[in-house]
Backbone bond lengths (Angstrom), bond angles and torsions (degrees), N, CA, C in turn:
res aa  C-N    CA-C-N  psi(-1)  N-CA   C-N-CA  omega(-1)  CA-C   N-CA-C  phi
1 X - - - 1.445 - - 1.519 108.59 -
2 X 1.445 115.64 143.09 1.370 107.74 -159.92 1.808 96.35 -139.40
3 X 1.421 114.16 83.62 1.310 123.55 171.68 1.968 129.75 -72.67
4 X 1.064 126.06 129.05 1.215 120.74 -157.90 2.207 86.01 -120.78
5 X 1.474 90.39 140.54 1.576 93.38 177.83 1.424 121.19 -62.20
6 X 1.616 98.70 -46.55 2.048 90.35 173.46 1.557 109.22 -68.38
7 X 1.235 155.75 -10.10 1.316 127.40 136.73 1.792 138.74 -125.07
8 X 1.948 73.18 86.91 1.316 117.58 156.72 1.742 108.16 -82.40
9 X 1.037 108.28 101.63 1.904 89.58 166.63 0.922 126.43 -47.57
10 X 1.821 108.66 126.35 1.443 97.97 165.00 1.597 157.22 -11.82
11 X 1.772 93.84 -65.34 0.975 131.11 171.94 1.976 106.67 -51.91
12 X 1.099 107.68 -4.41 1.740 99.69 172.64 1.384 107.29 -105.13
13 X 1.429 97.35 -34.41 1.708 96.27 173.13 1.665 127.85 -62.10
14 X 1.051 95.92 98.94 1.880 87.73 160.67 1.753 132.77 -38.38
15 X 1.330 106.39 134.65 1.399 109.96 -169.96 1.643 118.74 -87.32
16 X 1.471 90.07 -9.32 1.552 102.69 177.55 1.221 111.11 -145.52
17 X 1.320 135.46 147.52 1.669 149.32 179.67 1.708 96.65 -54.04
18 X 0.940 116.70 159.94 1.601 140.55 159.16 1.627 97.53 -54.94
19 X 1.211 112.72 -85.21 1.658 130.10 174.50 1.947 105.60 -41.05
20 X 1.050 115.63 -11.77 1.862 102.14 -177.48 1.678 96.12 -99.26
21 X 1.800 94.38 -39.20 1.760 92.02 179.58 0.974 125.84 -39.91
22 X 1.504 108.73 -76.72 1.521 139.68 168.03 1.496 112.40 -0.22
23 X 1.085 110.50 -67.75 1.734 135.81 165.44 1.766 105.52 -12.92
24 X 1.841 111.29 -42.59 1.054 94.49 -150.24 1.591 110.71 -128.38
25 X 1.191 93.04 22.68 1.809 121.63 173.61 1.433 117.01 -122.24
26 X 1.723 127.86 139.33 1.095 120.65 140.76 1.618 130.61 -11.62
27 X 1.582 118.53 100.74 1.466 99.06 -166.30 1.947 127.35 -59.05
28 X 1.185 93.67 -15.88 1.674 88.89 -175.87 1.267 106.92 -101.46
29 X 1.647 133.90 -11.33 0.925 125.12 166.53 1.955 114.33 -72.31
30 X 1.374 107.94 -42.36 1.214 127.78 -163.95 2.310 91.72 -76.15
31 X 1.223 113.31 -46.87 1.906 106.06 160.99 1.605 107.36 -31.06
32 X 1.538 118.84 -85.25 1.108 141.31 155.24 1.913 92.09 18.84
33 X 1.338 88.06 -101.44 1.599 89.21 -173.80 1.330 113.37 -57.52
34 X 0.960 132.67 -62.49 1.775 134.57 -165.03 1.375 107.58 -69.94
35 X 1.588 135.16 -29.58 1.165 136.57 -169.56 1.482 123.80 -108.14
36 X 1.491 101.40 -21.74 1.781 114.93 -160.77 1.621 94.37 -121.38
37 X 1.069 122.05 -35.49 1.741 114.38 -148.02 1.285 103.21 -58.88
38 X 1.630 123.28 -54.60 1.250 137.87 162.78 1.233 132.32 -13.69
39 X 1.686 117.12 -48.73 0.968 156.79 -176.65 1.728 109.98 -72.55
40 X 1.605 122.14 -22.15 1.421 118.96 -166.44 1.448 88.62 -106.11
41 X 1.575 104.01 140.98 1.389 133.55 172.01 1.369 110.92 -49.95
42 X 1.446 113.40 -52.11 1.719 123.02 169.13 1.527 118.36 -30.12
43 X 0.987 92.69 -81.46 1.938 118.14 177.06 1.655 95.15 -57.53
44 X 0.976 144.00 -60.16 1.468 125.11 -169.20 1.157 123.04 -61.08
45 X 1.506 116.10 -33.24 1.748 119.42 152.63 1.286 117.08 -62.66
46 X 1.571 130.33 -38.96 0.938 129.27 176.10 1.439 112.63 -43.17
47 X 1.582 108.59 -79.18 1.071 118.08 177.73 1.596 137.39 -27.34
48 X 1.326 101.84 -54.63 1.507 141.18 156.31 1.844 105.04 -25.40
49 X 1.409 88.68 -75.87 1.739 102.37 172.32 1.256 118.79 -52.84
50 X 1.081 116.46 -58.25 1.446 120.98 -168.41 1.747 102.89 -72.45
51 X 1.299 133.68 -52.06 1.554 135.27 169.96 1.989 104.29 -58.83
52 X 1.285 110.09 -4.18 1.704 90.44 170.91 1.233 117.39 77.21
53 X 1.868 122.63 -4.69 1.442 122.20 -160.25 1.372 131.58 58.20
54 X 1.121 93.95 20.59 2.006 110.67 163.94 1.516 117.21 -121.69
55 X 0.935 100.85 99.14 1.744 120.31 144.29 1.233 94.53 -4.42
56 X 1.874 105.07 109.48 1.867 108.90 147.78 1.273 133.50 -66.63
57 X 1.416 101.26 5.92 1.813 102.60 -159.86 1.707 89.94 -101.53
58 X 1.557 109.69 -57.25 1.786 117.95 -157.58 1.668 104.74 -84.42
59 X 1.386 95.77 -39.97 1.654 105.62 -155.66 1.749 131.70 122.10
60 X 1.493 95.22 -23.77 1.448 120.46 -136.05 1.531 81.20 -91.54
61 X 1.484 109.86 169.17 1.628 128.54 -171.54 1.766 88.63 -83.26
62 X 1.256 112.70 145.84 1.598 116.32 169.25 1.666 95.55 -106.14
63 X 1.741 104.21 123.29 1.383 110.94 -179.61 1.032 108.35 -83.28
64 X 1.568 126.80 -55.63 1.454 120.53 -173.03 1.683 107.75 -129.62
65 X 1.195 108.60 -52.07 1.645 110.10 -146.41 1.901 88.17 -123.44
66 X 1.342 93.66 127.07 1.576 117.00 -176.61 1.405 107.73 -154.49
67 X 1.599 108.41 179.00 1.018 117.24 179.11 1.744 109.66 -145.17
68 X 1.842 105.85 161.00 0.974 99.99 147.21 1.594 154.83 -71.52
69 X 1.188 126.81 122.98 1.831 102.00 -172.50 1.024 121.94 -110.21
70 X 1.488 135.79 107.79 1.573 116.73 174.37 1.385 101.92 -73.89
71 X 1.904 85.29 154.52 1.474 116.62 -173.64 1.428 111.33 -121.51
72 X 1.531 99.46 -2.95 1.564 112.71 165.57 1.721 109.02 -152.31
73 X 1.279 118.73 114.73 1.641 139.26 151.78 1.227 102.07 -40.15
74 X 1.418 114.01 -66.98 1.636 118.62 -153.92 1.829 114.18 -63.17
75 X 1.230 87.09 80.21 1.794 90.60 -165.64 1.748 93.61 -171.72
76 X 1.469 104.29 140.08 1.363 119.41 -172.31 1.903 92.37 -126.82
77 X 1.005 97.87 160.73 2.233 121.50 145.75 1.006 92.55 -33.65
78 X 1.533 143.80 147.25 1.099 150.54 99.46 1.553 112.02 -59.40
79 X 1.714 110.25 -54.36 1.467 110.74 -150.41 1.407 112.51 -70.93
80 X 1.084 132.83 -16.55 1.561 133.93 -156.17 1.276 154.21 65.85
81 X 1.338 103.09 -42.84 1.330 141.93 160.47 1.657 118.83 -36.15
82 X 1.065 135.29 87.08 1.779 119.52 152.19 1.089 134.35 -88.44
83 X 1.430 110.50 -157.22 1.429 110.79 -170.49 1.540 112.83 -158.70
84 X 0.927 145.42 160.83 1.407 129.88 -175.02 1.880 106.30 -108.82
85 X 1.674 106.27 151.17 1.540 85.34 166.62 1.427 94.86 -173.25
86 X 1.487 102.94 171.14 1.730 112.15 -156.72 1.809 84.70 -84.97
87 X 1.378 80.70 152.30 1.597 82.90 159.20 1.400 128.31 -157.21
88 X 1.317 126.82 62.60 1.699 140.26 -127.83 1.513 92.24 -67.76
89 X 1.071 121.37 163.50 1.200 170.78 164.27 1.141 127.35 -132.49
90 X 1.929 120.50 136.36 1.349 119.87 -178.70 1.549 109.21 -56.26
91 X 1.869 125.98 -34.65 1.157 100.47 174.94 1.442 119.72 -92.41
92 X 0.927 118.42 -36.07 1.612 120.00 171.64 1.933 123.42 -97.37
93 X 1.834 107.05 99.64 1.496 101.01 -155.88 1.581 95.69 -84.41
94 X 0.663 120.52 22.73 2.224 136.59 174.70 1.144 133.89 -121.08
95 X 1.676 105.98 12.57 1.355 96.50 -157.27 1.714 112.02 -76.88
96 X 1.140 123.41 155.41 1.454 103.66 -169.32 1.527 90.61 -127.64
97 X 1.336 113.02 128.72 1.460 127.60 155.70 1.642 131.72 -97.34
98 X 1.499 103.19 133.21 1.500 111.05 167.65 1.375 114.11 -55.71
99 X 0.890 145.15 137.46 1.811 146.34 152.29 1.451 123.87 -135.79
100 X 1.212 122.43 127.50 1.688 121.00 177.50 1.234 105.56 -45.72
101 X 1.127 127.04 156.18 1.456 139.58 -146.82 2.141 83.51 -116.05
102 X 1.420 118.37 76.29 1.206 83.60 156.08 1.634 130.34 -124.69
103 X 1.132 102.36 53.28 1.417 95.88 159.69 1.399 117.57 -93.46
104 X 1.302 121.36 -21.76 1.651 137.61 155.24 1.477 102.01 -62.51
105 X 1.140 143.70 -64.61 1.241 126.83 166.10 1.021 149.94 -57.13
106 X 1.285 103.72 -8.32 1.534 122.06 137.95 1.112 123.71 -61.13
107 X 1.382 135.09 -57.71 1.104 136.32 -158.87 1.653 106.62 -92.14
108 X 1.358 113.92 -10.94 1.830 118.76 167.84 1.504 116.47 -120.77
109 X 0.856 127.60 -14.79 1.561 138.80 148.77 1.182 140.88 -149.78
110 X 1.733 87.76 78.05 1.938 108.62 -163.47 1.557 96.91 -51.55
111 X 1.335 138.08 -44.21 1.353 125.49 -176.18 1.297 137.25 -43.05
112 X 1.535 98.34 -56.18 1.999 110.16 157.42 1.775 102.16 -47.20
113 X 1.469 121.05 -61.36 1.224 110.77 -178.42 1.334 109.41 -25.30
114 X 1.723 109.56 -92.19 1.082 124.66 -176.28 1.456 106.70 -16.81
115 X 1.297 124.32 -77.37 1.533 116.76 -170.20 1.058 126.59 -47.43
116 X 1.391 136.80 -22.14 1.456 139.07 156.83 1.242 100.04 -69.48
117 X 1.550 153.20 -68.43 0.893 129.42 -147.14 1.354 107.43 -98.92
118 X 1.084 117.13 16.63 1.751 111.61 160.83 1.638 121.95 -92.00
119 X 1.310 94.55 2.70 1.596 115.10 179.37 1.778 128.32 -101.14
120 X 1.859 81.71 -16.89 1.821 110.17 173.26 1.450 91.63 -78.88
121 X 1.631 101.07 175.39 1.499 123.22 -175.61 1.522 103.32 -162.96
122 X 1.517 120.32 126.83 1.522 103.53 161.69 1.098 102.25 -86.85
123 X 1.635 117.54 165.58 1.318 133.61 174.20 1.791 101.11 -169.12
124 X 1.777 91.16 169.14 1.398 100.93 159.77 1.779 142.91 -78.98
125 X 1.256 117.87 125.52 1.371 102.95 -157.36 1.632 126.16 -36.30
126 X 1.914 88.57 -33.73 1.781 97.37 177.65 1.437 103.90 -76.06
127 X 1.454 130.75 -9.79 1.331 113.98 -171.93 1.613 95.75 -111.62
128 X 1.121 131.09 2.32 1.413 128.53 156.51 2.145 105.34 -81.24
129 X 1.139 105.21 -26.28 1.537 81.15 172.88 1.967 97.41 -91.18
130 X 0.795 152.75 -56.36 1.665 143.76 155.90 1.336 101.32 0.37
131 X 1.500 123.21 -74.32 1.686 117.77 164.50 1.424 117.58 -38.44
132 X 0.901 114.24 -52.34 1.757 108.31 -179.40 1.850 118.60 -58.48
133 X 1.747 88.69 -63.88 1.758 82.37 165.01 1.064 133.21 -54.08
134 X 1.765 120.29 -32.46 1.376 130.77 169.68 1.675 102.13 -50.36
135 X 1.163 119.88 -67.33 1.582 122.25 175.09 1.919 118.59 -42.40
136 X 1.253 113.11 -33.14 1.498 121.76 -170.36 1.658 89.43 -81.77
137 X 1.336 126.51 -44.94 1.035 137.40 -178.65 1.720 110.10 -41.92
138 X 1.574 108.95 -63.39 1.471 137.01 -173.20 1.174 95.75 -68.69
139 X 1.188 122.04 -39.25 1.933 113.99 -170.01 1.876 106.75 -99.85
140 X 1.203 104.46 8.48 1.700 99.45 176.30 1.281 114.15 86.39
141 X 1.137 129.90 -8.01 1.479 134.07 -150.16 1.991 96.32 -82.82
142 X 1.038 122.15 125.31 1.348 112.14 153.51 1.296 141.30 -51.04
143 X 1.356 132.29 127.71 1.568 123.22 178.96 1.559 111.31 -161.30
144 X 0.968 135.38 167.63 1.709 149.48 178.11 1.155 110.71 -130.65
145 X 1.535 109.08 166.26 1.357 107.83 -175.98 1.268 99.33 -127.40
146 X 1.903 109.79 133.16 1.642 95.89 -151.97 1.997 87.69 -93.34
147 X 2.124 82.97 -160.49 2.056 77.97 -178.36 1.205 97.48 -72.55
148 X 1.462 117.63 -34.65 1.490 113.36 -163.55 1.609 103.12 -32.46
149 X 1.462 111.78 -68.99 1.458 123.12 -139.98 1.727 85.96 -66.24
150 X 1.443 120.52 -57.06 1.532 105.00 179.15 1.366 143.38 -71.94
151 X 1.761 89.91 4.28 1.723 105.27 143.56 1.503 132.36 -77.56
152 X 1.557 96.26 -9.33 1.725 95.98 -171.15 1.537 93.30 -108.98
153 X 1.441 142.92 -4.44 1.379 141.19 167.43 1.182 111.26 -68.92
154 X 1.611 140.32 -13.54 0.997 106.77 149.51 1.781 97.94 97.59
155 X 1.324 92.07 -150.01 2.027 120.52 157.28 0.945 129.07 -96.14
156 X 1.278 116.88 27.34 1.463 138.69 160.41 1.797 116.41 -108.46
157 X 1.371 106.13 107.46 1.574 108.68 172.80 1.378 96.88 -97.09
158 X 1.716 101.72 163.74 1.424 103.13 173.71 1.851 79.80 -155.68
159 X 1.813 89.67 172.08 1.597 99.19 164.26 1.681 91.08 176.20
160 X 1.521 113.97 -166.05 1.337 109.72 -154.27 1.345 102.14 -82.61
């Protein structure tokens, strides 16, 4: 598969940085979404289900290892609510993370749901950094693409 950065859809690119959002939300409510949502078991099946297991960015079937992508920052918590949960790591096998509780917010205010997760995206990890450069690209920002990253693409080429 042979992806080129100018067509990246728009629509994956974010219109604003993480760091410009931030600015304009409660900060721990506004983490919540941009930092944690990703992170809940709920929403990643969700997501999963509802995207069909194809990558918004390539097209392509996601076999194992993906990610979430926001396509919009500008979005905080509504619900409030968390929850606590393990989340191991090779160095820390305890680590315990905060996360908005939304599978309850789903199920008591599917609307807030909805709005966070209409702002997620599945994709491929290499085609979630393509979104990013695509965005550094759109916003002027300088960047390269090191070997690492076009050691971890795999069978996926890309270029401008």
């Amino acid at each position: 598969m042979h992806i080129k950065l100018k067509d990246i859809s728009q629509e994956l690119i974010p219109s604003m940085s993480s760091d410009e959002a931030r600015k304009y939300f409660e900060l721990e409510n506004w983490k919540m979404f941009a930092q944690k949502i990703q992170r809940h078991p709920y929403v990643r099946q969700f997501i999963i289900n509802r995207d069909k297991n194809i990558c918004q960015c390539c097209h392509a079937n996601i076999d194992s290892t993906f990610q979430l992508h926001h396509i919009d920052y500008y979005h905080a918590c509504k619900f409030g609510k968390r929850i606590k949960t393990i989340s191991s790591t090779i160095v820390r096998h305890n680590r315990i993370l905060s996360l908005p509780d939304c599978e309850a917010c789903h199920r008591e205010k599917s609307e807030y749901f909805l709005q966070c997760t209409d702002r997620v995206e599945l994709v491929h990890g290499i085609c979630n950094m393509l979104i990013d450069k695509a965005f550094k690209l759109k916003s002027g920002i300088e960047f390269k693409i090191t070997d690492k990253e076009n050691q971890r693409s795999k069978n996926l080429k890309f270029d401008f």
